[in-house]
C-alpha positions as CSV (number, residue, x, y, z in Angstrom):
1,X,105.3,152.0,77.9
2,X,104.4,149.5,75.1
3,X,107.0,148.9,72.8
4,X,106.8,150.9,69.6
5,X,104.5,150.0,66.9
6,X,106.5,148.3,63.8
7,X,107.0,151.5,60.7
8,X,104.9,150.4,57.6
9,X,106.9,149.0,54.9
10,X,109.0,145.5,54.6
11,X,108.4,143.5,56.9
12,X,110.8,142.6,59.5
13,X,112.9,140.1,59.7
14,X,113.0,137.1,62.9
15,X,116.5,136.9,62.1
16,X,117.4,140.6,62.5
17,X,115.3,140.0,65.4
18,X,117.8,137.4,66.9
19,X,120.4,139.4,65.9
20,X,119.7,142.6,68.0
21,X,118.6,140.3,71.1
22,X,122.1,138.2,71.2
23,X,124.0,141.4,70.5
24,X,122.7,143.5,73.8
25,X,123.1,140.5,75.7
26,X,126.9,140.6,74.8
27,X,126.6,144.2,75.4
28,X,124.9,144.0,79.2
29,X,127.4,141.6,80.0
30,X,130.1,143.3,78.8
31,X,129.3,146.9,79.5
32,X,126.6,146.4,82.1
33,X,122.8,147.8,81.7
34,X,123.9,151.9,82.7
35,X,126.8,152.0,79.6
36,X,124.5,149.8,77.0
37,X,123.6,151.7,73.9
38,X,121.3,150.9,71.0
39,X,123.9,152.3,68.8
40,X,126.5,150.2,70.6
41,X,123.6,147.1,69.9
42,X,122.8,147.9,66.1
43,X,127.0,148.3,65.2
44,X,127.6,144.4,67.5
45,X,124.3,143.2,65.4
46,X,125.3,144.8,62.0
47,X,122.7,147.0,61.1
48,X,121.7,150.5,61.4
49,X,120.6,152.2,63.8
50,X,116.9,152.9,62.2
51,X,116.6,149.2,62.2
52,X,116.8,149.6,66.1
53,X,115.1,152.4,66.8
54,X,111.9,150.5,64.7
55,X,111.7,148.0,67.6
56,X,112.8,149.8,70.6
57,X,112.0,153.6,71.5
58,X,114.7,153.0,74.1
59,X,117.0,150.7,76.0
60,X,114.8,149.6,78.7
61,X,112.5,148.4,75.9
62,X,115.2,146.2,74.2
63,X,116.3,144.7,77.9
64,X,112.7,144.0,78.0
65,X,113.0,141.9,75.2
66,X,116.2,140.3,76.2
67,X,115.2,138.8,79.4
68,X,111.8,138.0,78.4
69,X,113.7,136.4,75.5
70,X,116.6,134.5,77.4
71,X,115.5,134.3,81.0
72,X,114.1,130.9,82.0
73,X,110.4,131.0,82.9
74,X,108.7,129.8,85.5
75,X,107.4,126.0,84.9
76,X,104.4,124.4,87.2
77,X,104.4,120.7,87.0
78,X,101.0,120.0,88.9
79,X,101.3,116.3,91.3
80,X,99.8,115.3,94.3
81,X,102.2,117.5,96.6
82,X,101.8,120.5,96.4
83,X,105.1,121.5,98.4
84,X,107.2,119.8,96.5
85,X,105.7,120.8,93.2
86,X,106.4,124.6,94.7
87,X,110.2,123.9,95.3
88,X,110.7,121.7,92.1
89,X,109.6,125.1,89.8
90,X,111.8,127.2,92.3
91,X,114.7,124.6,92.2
92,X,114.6,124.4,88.1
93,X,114.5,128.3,87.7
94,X,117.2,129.1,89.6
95,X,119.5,126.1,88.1
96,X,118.9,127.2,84.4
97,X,119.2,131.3,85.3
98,X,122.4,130.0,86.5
99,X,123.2,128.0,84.2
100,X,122.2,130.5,81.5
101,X,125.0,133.0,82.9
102,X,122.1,135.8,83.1
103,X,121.7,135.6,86.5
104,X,123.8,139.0,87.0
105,X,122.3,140.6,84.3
106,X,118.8,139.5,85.7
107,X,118.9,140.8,89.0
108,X,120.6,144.3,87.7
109,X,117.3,144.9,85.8
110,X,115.7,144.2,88.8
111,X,117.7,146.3,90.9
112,X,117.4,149.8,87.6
113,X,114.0,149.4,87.7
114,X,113.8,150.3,91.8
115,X,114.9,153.8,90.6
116,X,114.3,154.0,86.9
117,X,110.6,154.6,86.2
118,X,111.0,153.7,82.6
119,X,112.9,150.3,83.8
120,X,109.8,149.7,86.5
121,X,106.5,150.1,83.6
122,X,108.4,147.8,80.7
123,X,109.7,145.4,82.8
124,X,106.2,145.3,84.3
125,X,103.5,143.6,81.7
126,X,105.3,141.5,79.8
127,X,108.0,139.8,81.8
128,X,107.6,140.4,85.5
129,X,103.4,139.7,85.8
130,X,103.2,136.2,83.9
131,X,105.9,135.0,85.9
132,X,105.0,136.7,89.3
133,X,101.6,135.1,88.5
134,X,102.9,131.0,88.4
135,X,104.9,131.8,91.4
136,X,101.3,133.4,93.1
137,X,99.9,130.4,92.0
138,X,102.2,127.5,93.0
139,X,102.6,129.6,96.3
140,X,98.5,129.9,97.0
141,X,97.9,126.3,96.1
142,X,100.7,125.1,98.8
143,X,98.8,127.6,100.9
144,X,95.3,125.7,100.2
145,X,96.9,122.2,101.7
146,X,97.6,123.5,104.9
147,X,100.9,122.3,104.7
148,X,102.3,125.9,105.6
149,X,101.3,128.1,108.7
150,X,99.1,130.8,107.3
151,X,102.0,133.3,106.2
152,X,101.7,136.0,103.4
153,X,102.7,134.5,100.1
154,X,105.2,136.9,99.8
155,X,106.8,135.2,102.9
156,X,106.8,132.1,101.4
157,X,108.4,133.5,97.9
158,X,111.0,135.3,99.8
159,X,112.2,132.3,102.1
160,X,111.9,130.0,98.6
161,X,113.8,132.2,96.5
162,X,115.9,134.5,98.2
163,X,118.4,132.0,99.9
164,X,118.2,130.1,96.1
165,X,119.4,133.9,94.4
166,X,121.9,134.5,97.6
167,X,124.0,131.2,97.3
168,X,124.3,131.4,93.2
169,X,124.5,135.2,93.1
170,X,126.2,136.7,96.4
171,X,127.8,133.4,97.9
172,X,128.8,132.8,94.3
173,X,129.1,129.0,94.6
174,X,128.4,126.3,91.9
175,X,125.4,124.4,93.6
176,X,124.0,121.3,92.5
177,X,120.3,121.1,91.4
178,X,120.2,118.3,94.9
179,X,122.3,121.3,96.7
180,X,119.5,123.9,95.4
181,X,116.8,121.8,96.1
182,X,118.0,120.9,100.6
183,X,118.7,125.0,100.7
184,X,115.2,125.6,99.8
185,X,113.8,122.4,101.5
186,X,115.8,123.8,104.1
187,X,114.6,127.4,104.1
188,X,110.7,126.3,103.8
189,X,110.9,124.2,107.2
190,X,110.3,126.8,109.3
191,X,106.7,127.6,108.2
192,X,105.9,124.0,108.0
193,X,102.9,122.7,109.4
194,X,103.4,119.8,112.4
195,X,102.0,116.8,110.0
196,X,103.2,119.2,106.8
197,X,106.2,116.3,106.5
């Protein structure tokens, strides 16, 4: 569902913008994404609740807007290996969501939107494609240099960035970007081509 069309009148403000955004991050760290309100939002941001309701037709809109906001994205730096290239953008993502302290707040998203249809379609278009696209496209170009075994790119996504998510997330350790960077070095050795170094 696209987010609701801006009501005719004065225009709106980047600033009140800002505001809402910082104030229902507070709020889904504080209170989690099943108790966050937009009136809870528009009383922590100081405005009314019309001046909500303008931007977002409901919460999963306005988490929308936060992560697409304050998440990291997904960077490509192209060089002549490929591989490396692949764990370099995994490596820095998963250091600055950490760093960010939105890594929690990321994944529950992830996890709502496996049984909240709403959740699913808005997280959808503008923040999950563009950055499942770089990741498609890092993953196909290591693909192309033969360096991997022929595996489904999903394969290779989840053995680059599910051990990355576990340690930070579920192990709960402070890993170094070096640390980050052997795990996933580490993970991606097992589909690694003979002369794939």
């Amino acid at each position: 569902m696209p987010a609701k069309a801006p009501a005719q009148g004065r225009p709106r403000l980047a600033e009140v913008d800002t505001r809402i955004v910082d104030a229902a991050l507070i709020e889904m760290k504080d209170k989690g994404l099943t108790n966050l309100t937009l009136e809870a939002v528009a009383a922590r941001a100081g405005v009314g609740r019309p001046t909500i309701y303008r931007r977002y037709s409901n919460k999963e809109e306005l988490i929308r807007a936060v992560l697409t906001d304050k998440v990291p994205k997904l960077s490509l730096t192209e060089t002549s290996d490929v591989v490396d290239d692949l764990v370099s953008m995994a490596v820095t993502f998963a250091d600055q969501l950490n760093k960010s302290g939105l890594l929690s707040v990321a994944i529950a998203a992830h996890a709502e939107a496996r049984h909240n249809p709403v959740m699913a379609d808005v997280l959808k278009t503008d923040y999950l494609l563009p950055r499942s696209q770089s990741v498609v496209g890092a993953i196909e170009r290591a693909l192309a240099s033969k360096q991997f075994v022929q595996v489904e790119p999903a394969t290779v996504r989840d053995l680059l960035f599910g051990p990355l998510i576990y340690r930070l997330l579920v192990v709960g350790e402070e890993v170094s970007p070096f640390g980050l960077r052997t795990l996933a070095e580490t993970a991606l050795s097992g589909i690694r081509t003979p002369g794939g170094k």
